[in-house]
N, C-alpha and C positions, 0 to 999 in steps of 0.2 A: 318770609316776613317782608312785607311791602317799605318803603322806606318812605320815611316823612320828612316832612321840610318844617324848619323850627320856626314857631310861631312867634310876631314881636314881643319884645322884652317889656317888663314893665319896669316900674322906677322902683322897685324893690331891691334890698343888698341882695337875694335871690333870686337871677330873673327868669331861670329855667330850667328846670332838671326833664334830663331826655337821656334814653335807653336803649340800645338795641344788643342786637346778639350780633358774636365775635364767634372767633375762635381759640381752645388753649393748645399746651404744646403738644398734645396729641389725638387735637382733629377734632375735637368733639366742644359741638357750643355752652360759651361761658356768655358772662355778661359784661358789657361796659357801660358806665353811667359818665355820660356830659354834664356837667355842674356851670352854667353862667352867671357872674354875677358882675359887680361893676369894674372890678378889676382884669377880668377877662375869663376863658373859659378854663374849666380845671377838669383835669380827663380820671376815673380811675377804671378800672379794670379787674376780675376775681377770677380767682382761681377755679376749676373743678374740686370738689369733694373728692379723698382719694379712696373711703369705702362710707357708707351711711352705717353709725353705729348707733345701737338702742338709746346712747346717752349723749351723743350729741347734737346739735339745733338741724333744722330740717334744710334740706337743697331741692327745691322743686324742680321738677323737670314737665314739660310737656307729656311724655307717655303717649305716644301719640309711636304706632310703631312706624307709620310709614315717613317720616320725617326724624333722619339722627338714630335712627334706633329706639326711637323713644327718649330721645337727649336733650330733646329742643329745650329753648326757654322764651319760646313765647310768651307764655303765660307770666314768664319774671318779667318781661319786659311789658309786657302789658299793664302789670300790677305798679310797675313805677311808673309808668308815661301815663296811666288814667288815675292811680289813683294814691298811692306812694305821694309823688312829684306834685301834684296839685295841692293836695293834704298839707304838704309840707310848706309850700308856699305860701300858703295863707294865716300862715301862722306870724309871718317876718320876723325869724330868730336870724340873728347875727351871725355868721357864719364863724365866726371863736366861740359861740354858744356850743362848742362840742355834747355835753353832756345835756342838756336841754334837747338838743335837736335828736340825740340817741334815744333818750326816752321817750321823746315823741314817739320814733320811729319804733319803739319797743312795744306803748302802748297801744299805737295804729294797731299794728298784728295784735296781740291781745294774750299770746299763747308762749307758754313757758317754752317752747323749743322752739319758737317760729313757725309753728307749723301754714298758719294763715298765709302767708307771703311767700315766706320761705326766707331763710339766712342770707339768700343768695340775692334777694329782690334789696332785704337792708342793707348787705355788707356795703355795696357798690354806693349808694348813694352815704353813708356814713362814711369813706375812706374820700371822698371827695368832696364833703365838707369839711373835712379835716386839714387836706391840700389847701383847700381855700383858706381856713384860719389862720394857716402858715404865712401866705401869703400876704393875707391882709395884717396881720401882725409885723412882717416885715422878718422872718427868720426861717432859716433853713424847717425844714417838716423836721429831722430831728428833735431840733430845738422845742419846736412848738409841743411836740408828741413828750419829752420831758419834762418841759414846763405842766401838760395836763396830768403828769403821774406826779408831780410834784419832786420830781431828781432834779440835783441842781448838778451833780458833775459827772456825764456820759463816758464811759467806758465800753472800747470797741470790744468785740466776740470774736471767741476762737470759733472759726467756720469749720464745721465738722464735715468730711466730705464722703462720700460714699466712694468706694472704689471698687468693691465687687458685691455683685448682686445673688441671692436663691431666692428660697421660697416660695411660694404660691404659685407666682405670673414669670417664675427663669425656668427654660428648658433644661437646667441641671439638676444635678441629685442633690445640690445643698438643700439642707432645709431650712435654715435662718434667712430672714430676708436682707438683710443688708452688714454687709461688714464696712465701718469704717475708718478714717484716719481721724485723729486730732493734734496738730503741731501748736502743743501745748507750752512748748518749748521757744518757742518765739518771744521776742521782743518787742512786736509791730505788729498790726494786721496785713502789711502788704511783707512782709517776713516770713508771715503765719499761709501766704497764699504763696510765696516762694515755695516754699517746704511743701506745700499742698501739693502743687502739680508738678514739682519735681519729680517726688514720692510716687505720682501717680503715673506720670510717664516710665520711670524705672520699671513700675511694675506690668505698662503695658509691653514693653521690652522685653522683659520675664518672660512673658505669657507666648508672646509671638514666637520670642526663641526656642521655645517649648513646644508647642502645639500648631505653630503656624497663624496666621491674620485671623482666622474663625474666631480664635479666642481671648478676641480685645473687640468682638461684638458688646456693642453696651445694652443697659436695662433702661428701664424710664428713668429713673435718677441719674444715670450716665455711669454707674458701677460695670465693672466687665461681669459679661454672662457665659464663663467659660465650660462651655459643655463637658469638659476632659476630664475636669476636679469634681473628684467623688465625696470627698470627705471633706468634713470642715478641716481637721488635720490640717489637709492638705493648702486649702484654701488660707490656713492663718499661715503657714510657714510662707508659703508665698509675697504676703504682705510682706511680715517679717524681715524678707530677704529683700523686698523694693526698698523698704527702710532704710536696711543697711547698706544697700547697694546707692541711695541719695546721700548717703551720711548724714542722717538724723537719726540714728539710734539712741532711744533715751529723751528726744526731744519732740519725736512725732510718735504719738501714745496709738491705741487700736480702741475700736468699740463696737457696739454691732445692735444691731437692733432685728432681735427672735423672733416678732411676731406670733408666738407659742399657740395663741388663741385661732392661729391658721392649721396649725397642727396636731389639735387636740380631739380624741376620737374617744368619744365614751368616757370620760374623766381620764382617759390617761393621753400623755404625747407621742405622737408617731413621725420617729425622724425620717421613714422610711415610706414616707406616706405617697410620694409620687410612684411608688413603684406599685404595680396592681397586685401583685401576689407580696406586695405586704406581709410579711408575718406577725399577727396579731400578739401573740408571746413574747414579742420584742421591744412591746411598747412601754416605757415610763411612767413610772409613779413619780409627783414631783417631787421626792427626794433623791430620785435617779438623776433629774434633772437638775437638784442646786450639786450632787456632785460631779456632774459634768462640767455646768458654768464654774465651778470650782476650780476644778482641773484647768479649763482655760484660763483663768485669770492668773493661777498661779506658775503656769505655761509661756505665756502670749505675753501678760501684764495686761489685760486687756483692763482698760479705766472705766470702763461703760457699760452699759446693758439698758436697752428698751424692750419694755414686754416680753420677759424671761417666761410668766405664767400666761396662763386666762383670766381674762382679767376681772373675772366672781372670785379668783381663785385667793382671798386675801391672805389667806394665811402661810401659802406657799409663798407671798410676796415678801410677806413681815419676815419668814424668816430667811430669806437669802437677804432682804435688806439688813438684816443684824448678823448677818453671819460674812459678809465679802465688804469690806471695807472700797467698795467701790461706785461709783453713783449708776442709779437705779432709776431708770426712768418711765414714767407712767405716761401710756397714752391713751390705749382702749379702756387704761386703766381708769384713767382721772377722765380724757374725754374731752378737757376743757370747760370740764362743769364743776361749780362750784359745790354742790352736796358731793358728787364724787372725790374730789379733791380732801375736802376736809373726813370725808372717810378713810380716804388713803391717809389723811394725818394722824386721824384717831386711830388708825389699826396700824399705822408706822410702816407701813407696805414701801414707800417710798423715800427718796429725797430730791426727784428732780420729777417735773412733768413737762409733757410737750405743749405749746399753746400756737394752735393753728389757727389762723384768724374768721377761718372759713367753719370752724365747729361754732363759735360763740356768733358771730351775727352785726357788732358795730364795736368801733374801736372804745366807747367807755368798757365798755362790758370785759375788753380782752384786756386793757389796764388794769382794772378791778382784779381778776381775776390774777394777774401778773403778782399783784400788791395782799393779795391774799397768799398767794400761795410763798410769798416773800418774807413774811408777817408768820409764819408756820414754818420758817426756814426749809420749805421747797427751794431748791433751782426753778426758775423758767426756762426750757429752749423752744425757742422761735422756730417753726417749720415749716418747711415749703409743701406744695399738693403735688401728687401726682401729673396734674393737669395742672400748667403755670401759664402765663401771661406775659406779656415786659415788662408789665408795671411792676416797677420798684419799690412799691410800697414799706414790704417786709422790713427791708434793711434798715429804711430810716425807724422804722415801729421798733428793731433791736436793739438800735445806735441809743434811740430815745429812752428806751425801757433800761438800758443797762443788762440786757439778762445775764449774759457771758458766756452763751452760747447760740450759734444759727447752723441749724440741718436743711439746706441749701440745694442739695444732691454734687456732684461731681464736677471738679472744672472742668465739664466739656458741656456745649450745646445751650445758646444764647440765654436761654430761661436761667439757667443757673447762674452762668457768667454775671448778665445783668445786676445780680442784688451782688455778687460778689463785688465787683466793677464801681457802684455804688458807694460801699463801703471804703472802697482804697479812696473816693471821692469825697468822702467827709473826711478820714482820713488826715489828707492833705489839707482840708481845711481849717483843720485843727490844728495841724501843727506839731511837734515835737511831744507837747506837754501831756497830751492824749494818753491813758492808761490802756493798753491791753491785755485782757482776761487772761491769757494764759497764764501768768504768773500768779493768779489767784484762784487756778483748778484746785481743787481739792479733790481727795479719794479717802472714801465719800466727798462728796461737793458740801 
């Protein structure tokens, strides 16, 4: 991609929006949109898509194989610098115009998923007039991001952290994709991030003492990927043990997120599915499955579950959601799309969904959808991509929204740190009087 030099400003609150491609935290290009206007420039930056699902908004990529893999985003940046950015320009909305300038940018593309631009051409330039409105408002982006959902009193999130990784993309035999912590148990969010990497280091000590340094190798979220742990068994007691080995028993909960819909072969699930000689006969019906997740919960205590099923699969949802008094979270499920969403309400499949800023496309849309799914007594938790950025966006969008909870990935490795880092920074800005979510976890949520 050739680089341009930014053309003069004109006398508009908007005097420029300009694009190029970056990179995120695993090499592969994203986008970053430069926002100028009279107060100075305001930068944002988007994450990678971390699978493209049938229902949620579209991520264009180049395709182009000799360039990226086929990854590039020319063509996003192209789409904002010729015709996004100019578009928008000439319209002269106010940069507080949040919701004005979203719909613009909704109805520029034209297409219920984004498919014309791509999510990924609108996210960037929406999360950076947003920055700006903050700014010209005179308030932290917090602030401003509550005042647009209409919250008037911000309460921080339990950061839910990943500590050990399977599934799909881990060289091990687990077949859940992610196990994690919740120090539910906390009084504070920089309390809640004490207990987090305590918990997490105990149990990279665990591992080492056990297995040797191989097996505190981490996964893209920064969970350990330890080759040695055959069984989930195995895998939770080990938690379990870094738990009590931090002393937080009782106060830092477990949760996990099954990605089922990675392991589902012919309508049935296959725990065993990494291994070639698979035995077909061993695979689950999903009632096999709610009394396994049974079993764990009433094992582990585990408080949580993301994507237990497939997520066509409503009815196996509806009833592990009526049957484990535990929160239940939808993501391939809902998708961050609002007919998904209120399907999973009308079929009662859920009580919490994931809201990734990168499925919907511009920050009205993921408020909306926050306030929908709040309005139908969903949870929201706020989630990071696979492929992250610095930009801190998130945290303030959790701070702002209230959800009560952020899936962040693990306190290790800047991308995470960053939104965590953030948070202990508003934080502090708030002061004493600051509510933190944990005290307000439910089971169910």
């Amino acid at each position: 991609m050739t680089c341009q030099s930014y053309p003069p400003p004109t006398r508009k609150c908007m005097k420029l929006i300009y694009a190029r491609q970056i990179f995120d935290s695993k090499g592969v290009p994203t986008v970053e949109v430069d926002l100028i206007t009279d107060l100075g420039l305001f930068r944002a930056s988007i994450p990678s898509a971390n699978s493209q699902g049938p229902y949620d908004c579209v991520e264009i990529r180049d395709e182009n194989d000799k360039d990226f893999h086929g990854k590039g985003v020319c063509k996003v940046v192209h789409n904002i610098n010729s015709i996004i950015g100019p578009e928008l320009l000439k319209q002269e909305f106010d940069v507080t115009e949040q919701e004005k300038v979203d719909q613009f940018l909704k109805d520029l593309d034209g297409t219920e998923n984004k498919s014309k631009f791509g999510a990924n051409s609108l996210l960037g330039v929406s999360l950076a007039v947003c920055k700006a409105g903050a700014a010209k408002r005179g308030l932290p982006l917090y602030r401003h991001i509550a005042d647009l959902a209409g919250i008037k009193t911000v309460v921080l999130p339990v950061p839910v952290f990943s500590v050990m990784m399977g599934g799909q993309l881990a060289s091990n035999k687990l077949p859940y994709k992610e196990f994690m912590i919740l120090p539910t148990g906390a009084t504070s969010f920089a309390e809640a991030m004490k207990m987090g990497t305590e918990t997490y280091h105990c149990l990279a000590k665990i591992l080492r003492d056990r297995y040797g340094v191989a097996a505190v190798t981490v996964g893209d979220a920064g969970g350990f990927v330890p080759a040695n742990i055959k069984t989930t068994k195995e895998a939770l007691q080990f938690i379990v043990r870094a738990i009590q080995a931090a002393g937080y028993t009782g106060r830092v909960q477990i949760g996990m997120d099954a990605a089922a819909s990675k392991f589902l072969v012919r309508g049935l699930y296959d725990l065993d599915f990494k291994n070639r000689k698979s035995d077909p006969k061993k695979r689950k019906k999903p009632n096999d499955m709610l009394k396994i997740y049974t079993d764990m919960v009433n094992t582990y205590h585990i408080v949580s579950i993301q994507d237990p099923f497939d997520k066509e699969d409503f009815h196996a949802w509806a009833n592990i959601n009526s049957r484990l008094h535990i929160q239940i979270v939808g993501n391939e499920l809902t998708a961050a799309n609002p007919q998904r969403i209120m399907t999973a309400v009308n079929e009662k499949a859920c009580n919490a969904c994931v809201l990734n800023l990168i499925q919907i496309g511009t920050v009205s849309e993921a408020i909306r959808i926050h306030l929908l799914a709040k309005e139908n007594d969903l949870g929201t938790v706020i989630c990071h991509s696979d492929g992250e950025t610095e930009d801190t966006f998130e945290a303030d969008f959790a701070v702002g929204l209230s959800n009560g909870q952020v899936i962040f990935g693990a306190p290790c490795r800047a991308e995470h740190l960053s939104r965590y880092n953030q948070i202990l920074r508003i934080e502090e800005e708030l002061g004493k009087e600051v509510r933190y979510a944990g005290q307000a976890f439910r089971r169910p949520l």
